[in-house]
PQR file with spaces between the fields and no chain letter, atoms N, CA, C, O and H, PARSE charges and radii, in Angstrom:
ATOM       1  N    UNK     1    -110.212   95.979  -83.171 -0.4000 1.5000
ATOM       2  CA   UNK     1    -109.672   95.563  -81.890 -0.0000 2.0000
ATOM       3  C    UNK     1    -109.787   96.744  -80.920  0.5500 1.7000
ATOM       4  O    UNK     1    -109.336   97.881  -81.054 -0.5500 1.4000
ATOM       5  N    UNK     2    -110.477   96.227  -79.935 -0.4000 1.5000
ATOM       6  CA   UNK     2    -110.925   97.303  -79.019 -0.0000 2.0000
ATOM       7  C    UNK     2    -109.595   97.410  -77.825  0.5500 1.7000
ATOM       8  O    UNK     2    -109.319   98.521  -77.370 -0.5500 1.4000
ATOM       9  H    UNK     2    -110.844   95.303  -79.826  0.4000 1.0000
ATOM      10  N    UNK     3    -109.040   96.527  -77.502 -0.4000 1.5000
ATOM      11  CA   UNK     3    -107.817   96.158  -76.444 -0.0000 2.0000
ATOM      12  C    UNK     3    -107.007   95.521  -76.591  0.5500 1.7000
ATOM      13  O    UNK     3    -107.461   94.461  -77.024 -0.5500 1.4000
ATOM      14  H    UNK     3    -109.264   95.625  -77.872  0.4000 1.0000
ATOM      15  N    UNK     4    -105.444   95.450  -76.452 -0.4000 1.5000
ATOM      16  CA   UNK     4    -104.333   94.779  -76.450 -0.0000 2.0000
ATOM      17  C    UNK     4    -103.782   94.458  -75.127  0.5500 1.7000
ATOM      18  O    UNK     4    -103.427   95.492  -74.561 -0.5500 1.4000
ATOM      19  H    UNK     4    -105.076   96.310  -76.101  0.4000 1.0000
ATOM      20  N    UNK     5    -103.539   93.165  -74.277 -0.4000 1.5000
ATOM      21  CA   UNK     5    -102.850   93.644  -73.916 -0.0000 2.0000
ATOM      22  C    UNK     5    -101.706   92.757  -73.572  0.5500 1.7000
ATOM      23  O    UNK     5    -101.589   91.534  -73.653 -0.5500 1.4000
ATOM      24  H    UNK     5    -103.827   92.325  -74.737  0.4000 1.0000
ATOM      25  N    UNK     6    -100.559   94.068  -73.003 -0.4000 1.5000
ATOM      26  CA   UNK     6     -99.203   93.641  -72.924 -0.0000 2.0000
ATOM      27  C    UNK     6     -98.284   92.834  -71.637  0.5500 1.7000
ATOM      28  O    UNK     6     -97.766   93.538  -70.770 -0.5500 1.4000
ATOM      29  H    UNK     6    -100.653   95.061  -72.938  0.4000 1.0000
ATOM      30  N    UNK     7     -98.179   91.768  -71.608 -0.4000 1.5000
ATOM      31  CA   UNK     7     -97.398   91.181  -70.842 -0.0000 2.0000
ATOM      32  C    UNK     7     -96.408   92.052  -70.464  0.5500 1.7000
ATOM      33  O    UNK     7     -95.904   92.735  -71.355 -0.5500 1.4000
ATOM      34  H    UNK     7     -98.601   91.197  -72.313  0.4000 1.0000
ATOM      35  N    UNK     8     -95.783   92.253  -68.650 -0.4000 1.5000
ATOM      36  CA   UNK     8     -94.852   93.006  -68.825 -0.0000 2.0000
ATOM      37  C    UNK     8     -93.810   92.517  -67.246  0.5500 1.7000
ATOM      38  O    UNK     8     -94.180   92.754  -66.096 -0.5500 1.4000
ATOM      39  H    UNK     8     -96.192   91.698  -67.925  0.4000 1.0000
ATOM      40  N    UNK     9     -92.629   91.884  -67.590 -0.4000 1.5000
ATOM      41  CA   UNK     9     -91.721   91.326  -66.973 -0.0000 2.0000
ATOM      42  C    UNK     9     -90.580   92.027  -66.665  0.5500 1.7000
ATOM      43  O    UNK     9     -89.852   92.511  -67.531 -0.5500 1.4000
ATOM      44  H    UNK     9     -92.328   91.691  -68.525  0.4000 1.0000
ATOM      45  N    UNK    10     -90.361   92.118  -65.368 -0.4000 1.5000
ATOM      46  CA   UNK    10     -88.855   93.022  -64.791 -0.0000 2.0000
ATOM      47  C    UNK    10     -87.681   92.582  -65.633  0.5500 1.7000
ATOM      48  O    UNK    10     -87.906   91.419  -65.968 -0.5500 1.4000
ATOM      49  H    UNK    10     -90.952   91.725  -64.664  0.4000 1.0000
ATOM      50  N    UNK    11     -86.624   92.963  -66.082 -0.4000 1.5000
ATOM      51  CA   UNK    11     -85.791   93.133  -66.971 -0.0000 2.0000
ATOM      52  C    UNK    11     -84.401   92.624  -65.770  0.5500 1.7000
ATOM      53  O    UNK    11     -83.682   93.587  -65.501 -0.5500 1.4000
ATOM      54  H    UNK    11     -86.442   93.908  -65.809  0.4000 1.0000
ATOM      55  N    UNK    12     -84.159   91.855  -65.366 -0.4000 1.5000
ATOM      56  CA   UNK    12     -82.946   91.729  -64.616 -0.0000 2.0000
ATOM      57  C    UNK    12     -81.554   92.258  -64.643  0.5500 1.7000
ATOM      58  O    UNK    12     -80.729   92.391  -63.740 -0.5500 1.4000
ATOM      59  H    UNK    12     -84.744   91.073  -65.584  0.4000 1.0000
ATOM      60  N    UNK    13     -81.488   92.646  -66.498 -0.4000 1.5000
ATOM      61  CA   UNK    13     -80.443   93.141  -66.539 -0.0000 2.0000
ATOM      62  C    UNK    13     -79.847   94.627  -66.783  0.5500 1.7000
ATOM      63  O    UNK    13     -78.760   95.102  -67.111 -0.5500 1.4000
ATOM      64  H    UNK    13     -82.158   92.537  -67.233  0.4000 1.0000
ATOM      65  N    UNK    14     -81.263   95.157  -66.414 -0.4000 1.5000
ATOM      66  CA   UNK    14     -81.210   96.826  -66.804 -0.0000 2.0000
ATOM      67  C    UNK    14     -82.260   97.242  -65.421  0.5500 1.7000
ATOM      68  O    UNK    14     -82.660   98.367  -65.121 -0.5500 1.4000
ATOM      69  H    UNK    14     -82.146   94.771  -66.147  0.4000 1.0000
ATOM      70  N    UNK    15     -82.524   96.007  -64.759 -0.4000 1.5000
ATOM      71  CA   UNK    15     -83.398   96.691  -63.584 -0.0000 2.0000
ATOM      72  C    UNK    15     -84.953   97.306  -64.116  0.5500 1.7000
ATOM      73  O    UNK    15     -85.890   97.495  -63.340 -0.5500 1.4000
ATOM      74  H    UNK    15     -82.200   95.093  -65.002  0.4000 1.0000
ATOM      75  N    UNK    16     -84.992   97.523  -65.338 -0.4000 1.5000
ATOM      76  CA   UNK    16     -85.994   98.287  -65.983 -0.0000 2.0000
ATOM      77  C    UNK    16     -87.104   97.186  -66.017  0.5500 1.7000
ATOM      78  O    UNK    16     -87.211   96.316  -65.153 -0.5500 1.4000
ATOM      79  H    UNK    16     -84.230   97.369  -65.968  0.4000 1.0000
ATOM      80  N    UNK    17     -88.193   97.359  -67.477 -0.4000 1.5000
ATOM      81  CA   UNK    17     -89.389   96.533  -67.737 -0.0000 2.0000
ATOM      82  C    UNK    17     -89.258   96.182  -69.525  0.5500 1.7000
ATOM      83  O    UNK    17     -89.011   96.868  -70.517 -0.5500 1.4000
ATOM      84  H    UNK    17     -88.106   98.066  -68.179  0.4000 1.0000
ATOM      85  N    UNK    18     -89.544   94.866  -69.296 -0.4000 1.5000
ATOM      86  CA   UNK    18     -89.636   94.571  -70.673 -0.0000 2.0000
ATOM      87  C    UNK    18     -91.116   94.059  -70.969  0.5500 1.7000
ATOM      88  O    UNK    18     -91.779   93.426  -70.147 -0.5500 1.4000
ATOM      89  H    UNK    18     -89.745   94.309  -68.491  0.4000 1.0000
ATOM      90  N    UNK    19     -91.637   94.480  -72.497 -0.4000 1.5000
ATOM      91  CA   UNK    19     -93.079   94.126  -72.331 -0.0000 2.0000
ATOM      92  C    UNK    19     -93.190   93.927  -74.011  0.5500 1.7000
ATOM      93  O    UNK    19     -92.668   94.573  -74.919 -0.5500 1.4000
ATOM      94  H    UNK    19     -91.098   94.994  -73.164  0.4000 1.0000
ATOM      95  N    UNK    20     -94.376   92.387  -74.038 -0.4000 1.5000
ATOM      96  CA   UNK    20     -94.465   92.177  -74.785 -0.0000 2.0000
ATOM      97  C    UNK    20     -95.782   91.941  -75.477  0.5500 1.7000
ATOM      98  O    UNK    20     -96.554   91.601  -74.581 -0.5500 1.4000
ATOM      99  H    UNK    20     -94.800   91.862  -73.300  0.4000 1.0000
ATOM     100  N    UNK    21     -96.533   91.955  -76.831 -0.4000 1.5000
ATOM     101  CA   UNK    21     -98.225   91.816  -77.073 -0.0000 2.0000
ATOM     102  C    UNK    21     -97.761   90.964  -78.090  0.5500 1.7000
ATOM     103  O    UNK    21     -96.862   91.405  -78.806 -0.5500 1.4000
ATOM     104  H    UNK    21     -95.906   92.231  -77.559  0.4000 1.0000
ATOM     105  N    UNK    22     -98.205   89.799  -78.304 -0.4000 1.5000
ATOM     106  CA   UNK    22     -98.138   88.642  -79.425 -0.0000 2.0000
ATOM     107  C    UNK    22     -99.591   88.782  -80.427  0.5500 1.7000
ATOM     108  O    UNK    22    -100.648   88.216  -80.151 -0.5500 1.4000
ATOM     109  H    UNK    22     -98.935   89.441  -77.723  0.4000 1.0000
ATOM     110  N    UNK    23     -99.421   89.461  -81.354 -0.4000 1.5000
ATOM     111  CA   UNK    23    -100.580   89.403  -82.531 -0.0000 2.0000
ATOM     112  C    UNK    23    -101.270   88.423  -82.646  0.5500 1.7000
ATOM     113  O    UNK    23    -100.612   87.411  -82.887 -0.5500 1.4000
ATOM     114  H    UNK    23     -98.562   89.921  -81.578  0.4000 1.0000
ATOM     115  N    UNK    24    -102.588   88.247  -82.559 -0.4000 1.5000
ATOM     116  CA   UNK    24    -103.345   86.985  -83.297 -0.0000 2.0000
ATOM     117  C    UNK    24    -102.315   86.912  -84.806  0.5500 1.7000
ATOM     118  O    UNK    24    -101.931   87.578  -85.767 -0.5500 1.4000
ATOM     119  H    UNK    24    -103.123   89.069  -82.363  0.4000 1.0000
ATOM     120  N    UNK    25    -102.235   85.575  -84.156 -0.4000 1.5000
ATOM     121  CA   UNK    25    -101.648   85.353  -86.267 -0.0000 2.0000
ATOM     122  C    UNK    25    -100.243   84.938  -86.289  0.5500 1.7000
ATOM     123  O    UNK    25     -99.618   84.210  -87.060 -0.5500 1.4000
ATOM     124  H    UNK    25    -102.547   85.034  -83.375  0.4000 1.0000
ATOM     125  N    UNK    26     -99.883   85.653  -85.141 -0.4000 1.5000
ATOM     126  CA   UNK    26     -97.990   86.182  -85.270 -0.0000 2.0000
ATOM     127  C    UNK    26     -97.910   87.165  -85.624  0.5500 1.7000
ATOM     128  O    UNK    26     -98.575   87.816  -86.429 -0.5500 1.4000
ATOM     129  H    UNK    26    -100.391   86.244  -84.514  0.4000 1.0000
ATOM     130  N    UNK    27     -96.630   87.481  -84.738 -0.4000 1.5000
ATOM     131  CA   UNK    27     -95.653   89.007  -84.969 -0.0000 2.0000
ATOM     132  C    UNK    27     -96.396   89.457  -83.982  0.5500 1.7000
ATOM     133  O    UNK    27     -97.321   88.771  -83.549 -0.5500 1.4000
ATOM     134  H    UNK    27     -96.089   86.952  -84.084  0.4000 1.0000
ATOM     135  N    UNK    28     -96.130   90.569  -83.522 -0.4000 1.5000
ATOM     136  CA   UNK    28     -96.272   91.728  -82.402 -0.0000 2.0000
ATOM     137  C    UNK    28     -95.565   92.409  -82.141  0.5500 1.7000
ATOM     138  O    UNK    28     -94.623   92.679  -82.885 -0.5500 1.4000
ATOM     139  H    UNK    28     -95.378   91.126  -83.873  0.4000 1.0000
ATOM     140  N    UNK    29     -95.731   92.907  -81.075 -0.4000 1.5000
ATOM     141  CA   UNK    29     -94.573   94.441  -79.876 -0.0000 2.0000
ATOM     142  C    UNK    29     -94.008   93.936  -78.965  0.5500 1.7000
ATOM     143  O    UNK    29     -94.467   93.200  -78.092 -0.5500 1.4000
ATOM     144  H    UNK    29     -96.497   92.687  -80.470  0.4000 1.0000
ATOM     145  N    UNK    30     -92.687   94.410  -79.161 -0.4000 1.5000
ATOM     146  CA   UNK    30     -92.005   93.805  -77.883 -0.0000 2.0000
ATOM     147  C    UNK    30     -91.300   95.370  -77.473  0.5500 1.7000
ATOM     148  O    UNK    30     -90.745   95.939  -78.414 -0.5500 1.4000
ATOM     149  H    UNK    30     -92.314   95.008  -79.870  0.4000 1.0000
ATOM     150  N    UNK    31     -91.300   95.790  -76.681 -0.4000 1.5000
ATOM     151  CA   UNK    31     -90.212   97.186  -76.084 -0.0000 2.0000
ATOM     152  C    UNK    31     -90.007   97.035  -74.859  0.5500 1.7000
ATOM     153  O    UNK    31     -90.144   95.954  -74.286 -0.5500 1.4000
ATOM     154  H    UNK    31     -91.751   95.328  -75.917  0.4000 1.0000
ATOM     155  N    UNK    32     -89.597   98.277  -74.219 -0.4000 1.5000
ATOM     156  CA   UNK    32     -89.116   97.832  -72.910 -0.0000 2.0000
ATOM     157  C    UNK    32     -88.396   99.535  -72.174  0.5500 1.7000
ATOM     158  O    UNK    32     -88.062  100.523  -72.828 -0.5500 1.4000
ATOM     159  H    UNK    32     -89.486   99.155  -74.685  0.4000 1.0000
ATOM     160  N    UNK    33     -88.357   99.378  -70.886 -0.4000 1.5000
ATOM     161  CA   UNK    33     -87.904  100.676  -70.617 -0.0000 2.0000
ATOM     162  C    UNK    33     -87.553  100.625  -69.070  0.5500 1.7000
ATOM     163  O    UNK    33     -87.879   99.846  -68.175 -0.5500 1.4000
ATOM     164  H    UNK    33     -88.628   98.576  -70.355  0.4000 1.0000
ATOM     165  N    UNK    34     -86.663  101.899  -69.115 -0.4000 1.5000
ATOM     166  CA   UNK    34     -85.695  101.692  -67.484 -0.0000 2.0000
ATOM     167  C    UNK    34     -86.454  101.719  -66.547  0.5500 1.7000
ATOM     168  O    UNK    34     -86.304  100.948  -65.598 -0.5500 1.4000
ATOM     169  H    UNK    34     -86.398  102.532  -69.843  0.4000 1.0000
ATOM     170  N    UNK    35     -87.678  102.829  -66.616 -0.4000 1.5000
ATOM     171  CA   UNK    35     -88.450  103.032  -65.517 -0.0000 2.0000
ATOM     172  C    UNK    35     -90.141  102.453  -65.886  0.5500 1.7000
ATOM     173  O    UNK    35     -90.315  102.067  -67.042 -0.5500 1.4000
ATOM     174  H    UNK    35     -87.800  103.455  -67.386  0.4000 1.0000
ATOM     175  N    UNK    36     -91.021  102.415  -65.180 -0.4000 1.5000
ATOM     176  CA   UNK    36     -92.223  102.643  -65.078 -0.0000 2.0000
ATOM     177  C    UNK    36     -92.824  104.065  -66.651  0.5500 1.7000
ATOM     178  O    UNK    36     -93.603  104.153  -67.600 -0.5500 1.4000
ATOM     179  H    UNK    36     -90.879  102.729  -64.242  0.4000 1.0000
ATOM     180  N    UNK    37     -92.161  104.554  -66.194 -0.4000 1.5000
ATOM     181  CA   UNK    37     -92.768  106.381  -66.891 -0.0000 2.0000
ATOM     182  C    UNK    37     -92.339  105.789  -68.435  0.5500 1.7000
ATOM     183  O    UNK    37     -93.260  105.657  -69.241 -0.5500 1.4000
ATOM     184  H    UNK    37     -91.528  104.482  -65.424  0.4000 1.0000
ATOM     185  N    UNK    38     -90.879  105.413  -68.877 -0.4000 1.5000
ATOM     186  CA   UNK    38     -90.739  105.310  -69.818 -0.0000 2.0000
ATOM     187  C    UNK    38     -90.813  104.173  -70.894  0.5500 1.7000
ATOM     188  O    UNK    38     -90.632  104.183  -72.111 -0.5500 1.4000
ATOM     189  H    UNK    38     -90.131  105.521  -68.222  0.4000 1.0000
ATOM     190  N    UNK    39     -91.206  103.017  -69.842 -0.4000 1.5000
ATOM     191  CA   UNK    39     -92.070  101.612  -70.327 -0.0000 2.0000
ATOM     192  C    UNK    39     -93.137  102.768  -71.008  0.5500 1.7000
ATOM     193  O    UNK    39     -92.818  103.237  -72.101 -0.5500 1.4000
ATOM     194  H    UNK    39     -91.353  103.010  -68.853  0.4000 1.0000
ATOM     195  N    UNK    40     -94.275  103.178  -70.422 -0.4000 1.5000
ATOM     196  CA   UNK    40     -95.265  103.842  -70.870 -0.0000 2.0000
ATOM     197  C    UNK    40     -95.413  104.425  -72.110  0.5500 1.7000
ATOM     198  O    UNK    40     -96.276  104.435  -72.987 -0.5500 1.4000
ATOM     199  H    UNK    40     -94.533  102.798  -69.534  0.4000 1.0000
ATOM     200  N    UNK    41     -94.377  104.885  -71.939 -0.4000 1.5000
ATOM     201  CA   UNK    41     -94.106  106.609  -73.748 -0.0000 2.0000
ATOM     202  C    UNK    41     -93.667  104.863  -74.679  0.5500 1.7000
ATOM     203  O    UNK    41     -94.142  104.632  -75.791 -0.5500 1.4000
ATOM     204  H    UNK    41     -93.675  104.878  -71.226  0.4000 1.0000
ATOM     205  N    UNK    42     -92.646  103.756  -73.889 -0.4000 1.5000
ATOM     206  CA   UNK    42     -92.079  103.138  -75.138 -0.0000 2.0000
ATOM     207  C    UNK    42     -93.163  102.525  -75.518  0.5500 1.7000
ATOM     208  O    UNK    42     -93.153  102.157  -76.692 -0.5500 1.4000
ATOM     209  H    UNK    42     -92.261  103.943  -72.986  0.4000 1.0000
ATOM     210  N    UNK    43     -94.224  102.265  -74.822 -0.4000 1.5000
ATOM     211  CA   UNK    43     -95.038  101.511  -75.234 -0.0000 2.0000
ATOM     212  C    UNK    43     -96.408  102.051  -76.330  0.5500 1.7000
ATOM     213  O    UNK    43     -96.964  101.354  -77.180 -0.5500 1.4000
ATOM     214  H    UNK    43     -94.232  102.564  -73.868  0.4000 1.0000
ATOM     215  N    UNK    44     -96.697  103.463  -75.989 -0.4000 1.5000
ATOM     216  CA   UNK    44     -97.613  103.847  -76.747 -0.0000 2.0000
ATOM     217  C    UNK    44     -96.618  104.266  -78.177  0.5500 1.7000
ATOM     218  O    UNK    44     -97.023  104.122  -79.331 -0.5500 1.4000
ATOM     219  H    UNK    44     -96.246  104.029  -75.299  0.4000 1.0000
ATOM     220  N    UNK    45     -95.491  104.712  -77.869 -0.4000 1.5000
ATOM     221  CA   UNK    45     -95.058  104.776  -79.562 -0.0000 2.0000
ATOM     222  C    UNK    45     -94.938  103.508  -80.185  0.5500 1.7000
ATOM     223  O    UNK    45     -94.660  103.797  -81.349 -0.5500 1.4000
ATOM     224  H    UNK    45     -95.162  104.829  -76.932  0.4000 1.0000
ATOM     225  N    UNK    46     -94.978  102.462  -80.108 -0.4000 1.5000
ATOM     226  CA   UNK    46     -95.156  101.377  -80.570 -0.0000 2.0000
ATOM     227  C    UNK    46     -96.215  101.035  -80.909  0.5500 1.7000
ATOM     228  O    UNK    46     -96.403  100.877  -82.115 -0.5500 1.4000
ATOM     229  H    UNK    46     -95.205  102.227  -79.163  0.4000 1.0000
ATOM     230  N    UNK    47     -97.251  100.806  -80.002 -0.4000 1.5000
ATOM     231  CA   UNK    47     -98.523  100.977  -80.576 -0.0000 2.0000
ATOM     232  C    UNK    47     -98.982  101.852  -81.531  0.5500 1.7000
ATOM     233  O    UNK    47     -99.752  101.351  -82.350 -0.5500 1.4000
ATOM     234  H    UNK    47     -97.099  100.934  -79.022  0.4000 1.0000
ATOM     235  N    UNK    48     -98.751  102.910  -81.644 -0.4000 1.5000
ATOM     236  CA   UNK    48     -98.481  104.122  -82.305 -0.0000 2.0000
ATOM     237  C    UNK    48     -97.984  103.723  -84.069  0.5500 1.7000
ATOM     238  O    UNK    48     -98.444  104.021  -85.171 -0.5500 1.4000
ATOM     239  H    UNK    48     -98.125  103.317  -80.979  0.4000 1.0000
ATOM     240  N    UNK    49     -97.146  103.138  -83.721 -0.4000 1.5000
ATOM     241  CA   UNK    49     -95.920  102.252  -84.886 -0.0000 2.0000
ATOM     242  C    UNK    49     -96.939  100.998  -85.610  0.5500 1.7000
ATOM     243  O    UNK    49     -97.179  100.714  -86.783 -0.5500 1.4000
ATOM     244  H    UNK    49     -96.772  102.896  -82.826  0.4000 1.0000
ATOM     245  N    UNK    50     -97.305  100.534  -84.544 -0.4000 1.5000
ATOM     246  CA   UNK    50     -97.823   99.095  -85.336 -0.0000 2.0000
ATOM     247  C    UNK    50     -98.959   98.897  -86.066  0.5500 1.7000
ATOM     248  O    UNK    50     -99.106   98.042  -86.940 -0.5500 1.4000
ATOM     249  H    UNK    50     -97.110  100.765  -83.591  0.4000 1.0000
ATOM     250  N    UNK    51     -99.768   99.709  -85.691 -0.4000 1.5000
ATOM     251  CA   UNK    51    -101.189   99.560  -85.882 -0.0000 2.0000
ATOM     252  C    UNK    51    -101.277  101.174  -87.288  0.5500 1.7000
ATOM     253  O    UNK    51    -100.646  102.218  -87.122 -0.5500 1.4000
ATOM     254  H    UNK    51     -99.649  100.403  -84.981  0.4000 1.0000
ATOM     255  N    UNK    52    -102.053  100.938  -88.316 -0.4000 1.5000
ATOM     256  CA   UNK    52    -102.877  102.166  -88.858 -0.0000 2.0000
ATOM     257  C    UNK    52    -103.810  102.770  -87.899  0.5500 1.7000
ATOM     258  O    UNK    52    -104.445  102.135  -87.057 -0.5500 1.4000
ATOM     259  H    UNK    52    -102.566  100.090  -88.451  0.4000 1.0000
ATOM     260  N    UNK    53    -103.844  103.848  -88.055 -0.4000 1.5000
ATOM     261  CA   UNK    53    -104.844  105.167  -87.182 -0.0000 2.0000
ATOM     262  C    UNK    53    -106.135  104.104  -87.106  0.5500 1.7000
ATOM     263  O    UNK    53    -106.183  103.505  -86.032 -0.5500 1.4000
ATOM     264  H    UNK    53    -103.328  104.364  -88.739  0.4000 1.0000
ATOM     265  N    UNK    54    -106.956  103.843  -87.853 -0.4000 1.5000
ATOM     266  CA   UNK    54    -108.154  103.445  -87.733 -0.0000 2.0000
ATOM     267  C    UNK    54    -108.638  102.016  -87.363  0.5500 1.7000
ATOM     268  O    UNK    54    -109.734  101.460  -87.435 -0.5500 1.4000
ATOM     269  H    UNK    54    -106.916  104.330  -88.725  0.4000 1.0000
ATOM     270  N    UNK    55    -106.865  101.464  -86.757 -0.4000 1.5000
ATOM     271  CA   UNK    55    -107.518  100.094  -86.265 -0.0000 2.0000
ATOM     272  C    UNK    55    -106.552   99.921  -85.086  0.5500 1.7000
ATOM     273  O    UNK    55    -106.325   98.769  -84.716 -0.5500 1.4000
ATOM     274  H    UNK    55    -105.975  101.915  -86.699  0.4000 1.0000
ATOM     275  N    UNK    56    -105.937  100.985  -84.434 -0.4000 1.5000
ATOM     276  CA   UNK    56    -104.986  101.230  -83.517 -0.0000 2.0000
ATOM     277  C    UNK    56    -106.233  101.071  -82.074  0.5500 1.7000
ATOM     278  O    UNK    56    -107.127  101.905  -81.936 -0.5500 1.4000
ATOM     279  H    UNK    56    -106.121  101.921  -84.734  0.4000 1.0000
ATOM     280  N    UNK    57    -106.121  100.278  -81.441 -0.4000 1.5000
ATOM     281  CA   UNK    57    -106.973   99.791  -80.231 -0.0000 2.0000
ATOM     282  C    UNK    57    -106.848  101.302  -79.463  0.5500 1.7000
ATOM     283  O    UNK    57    -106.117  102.284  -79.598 -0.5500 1.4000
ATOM     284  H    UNK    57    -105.394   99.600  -81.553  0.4000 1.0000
ATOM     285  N    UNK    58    -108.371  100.795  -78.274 -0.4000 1.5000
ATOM     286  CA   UNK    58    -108.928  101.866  -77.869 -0.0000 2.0000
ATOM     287  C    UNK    58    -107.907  102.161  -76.726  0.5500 1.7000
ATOM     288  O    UNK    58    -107.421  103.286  -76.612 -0.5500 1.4000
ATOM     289  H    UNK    58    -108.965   99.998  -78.164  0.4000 1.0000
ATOM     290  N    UNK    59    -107.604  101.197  -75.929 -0.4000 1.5000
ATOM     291  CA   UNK    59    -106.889  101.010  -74.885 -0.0000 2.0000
ATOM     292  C    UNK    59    -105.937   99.840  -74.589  0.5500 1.7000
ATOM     293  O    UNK    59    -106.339   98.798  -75.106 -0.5500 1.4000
ATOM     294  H    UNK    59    -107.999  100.283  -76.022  0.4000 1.0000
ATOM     295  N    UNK    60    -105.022   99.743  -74.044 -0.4000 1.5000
ATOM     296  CA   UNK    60    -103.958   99.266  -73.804 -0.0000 2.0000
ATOM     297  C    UNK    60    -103.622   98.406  -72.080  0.5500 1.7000
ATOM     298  O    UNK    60    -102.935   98.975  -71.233 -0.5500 1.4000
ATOM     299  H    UNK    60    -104.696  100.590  -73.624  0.4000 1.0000
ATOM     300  N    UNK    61    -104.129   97.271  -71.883 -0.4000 1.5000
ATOM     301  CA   UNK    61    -103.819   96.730  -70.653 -0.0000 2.0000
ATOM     302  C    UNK    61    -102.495   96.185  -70.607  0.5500 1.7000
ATOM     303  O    UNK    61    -101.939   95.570  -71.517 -0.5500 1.4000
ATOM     304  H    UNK    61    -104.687   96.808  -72.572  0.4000 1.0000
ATOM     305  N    UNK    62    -102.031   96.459  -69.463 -0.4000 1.5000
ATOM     306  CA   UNK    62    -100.564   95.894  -68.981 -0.0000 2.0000
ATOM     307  C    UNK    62    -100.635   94.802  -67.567  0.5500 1.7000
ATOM     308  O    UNK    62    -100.965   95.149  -66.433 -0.5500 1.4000
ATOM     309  H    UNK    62    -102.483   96.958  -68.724  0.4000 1.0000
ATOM     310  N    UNK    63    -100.247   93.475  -67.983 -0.4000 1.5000
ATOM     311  CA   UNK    63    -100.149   92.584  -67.151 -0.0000 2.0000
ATOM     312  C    UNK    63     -99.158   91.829  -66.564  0.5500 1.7000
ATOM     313  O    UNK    63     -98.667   90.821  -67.072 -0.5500 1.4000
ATOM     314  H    UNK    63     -99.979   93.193  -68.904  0.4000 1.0000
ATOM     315  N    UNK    64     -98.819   92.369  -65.355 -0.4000 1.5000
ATOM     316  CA   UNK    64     -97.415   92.434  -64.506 -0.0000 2.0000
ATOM     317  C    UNK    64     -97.413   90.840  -64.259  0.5500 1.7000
ATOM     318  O    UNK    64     -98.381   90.349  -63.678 -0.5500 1.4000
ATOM     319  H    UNK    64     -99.218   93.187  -64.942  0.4000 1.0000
ATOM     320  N    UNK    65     -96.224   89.928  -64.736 -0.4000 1.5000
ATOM     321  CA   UNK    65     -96.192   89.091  -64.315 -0.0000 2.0000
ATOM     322  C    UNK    65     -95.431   88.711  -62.743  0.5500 1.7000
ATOM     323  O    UNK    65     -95.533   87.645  -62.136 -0.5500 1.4000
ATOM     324  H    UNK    65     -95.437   90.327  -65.208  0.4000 1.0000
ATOM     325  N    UNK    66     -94.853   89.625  -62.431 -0.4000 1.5000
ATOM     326  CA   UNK    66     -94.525   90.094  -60.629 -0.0000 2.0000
ATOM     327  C    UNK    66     -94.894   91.787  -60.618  0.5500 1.7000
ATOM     328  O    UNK    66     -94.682   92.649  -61.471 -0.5500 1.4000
ATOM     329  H    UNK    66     -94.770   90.491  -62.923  0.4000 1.0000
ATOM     330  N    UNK    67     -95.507   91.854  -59.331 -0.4000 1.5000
ATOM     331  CA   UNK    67     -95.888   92.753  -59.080 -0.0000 2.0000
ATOM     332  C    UNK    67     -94.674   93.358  -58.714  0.5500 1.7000
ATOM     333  O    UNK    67     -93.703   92.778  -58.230 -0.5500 1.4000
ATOM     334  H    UNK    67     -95.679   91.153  -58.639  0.4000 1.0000
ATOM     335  N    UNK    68     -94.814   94.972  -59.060 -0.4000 1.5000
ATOM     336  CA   UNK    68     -93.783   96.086  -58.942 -0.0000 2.0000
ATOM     337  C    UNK    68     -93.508   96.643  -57.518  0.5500 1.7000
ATOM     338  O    UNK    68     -94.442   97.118  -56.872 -0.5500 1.4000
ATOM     339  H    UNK    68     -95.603   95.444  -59.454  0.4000 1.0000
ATOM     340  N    UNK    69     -92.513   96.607  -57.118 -0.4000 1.5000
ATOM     341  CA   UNK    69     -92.436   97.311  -55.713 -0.0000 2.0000
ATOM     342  C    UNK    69     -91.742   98.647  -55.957  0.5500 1.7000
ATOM     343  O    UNK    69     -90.735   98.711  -56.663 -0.5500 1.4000
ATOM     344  H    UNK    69     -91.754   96.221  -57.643  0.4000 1.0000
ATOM     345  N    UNK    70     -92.373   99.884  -55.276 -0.4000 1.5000
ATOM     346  CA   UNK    70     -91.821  100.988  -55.125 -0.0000 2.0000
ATOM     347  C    UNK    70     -91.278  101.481  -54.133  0.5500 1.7000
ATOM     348  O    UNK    70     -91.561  101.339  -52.943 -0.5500 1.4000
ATOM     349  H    UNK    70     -93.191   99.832  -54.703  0.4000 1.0000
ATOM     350  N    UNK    71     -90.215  102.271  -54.780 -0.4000 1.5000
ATOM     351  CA   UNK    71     -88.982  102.635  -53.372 -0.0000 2.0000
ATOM     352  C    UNK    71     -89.951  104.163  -52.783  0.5500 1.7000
ATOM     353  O    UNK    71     -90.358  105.108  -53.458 -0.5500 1.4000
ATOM     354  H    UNK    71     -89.984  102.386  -55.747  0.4000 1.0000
ATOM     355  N    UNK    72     -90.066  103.941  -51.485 -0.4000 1.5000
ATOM     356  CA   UNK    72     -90.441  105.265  -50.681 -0.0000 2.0000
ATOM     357  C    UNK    72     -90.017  106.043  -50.278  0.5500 1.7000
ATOM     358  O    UNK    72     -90.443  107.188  -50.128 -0.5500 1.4000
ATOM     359  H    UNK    72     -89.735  103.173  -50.936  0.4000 1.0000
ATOM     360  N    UNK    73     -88.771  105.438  -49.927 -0.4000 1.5000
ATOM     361  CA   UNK    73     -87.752  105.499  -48.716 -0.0000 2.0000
ATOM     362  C    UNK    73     -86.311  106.870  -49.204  0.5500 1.7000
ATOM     363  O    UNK    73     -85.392  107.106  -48.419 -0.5500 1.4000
ATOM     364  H    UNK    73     -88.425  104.508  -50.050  0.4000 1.0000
């Protein structure tokens, strides 16, 4: 498996991101995190977690089901 990728939905009740990859087959990753930065780290240690070294995908797409707005201000 060359790519996974992860569904990833605003969390209403932590303000954060929750994100999920459903395995061919069944079972998968589900994690989640307060910010942007730490969705990221939760997400590659999981991947990290799930997969053996030699079949752990090349790359990792994330697909926002609402797009993210950032504070500037």
């Amino acid at each position: 498996m060359n790519e996974i990728t992860f569904l990833i939905e605003p969390c209403a009740e932590t303000g954060g991101f929750v994100a999920r990859w459903d395995a061919p087959g069944g079972g998968g990753i589900a994690t989640q995190g307060d910010s942007f930065a730490e969705l990221e780290s939760m997400i590659a240690d999981a991947v990290a977690g799930y997969f053996e070294p030699q079949e752990k995908p090349r790359t990792v797409r994330l697909h926002f089901t609402e797009d993210p707005i950032v504070a500037v201000a």
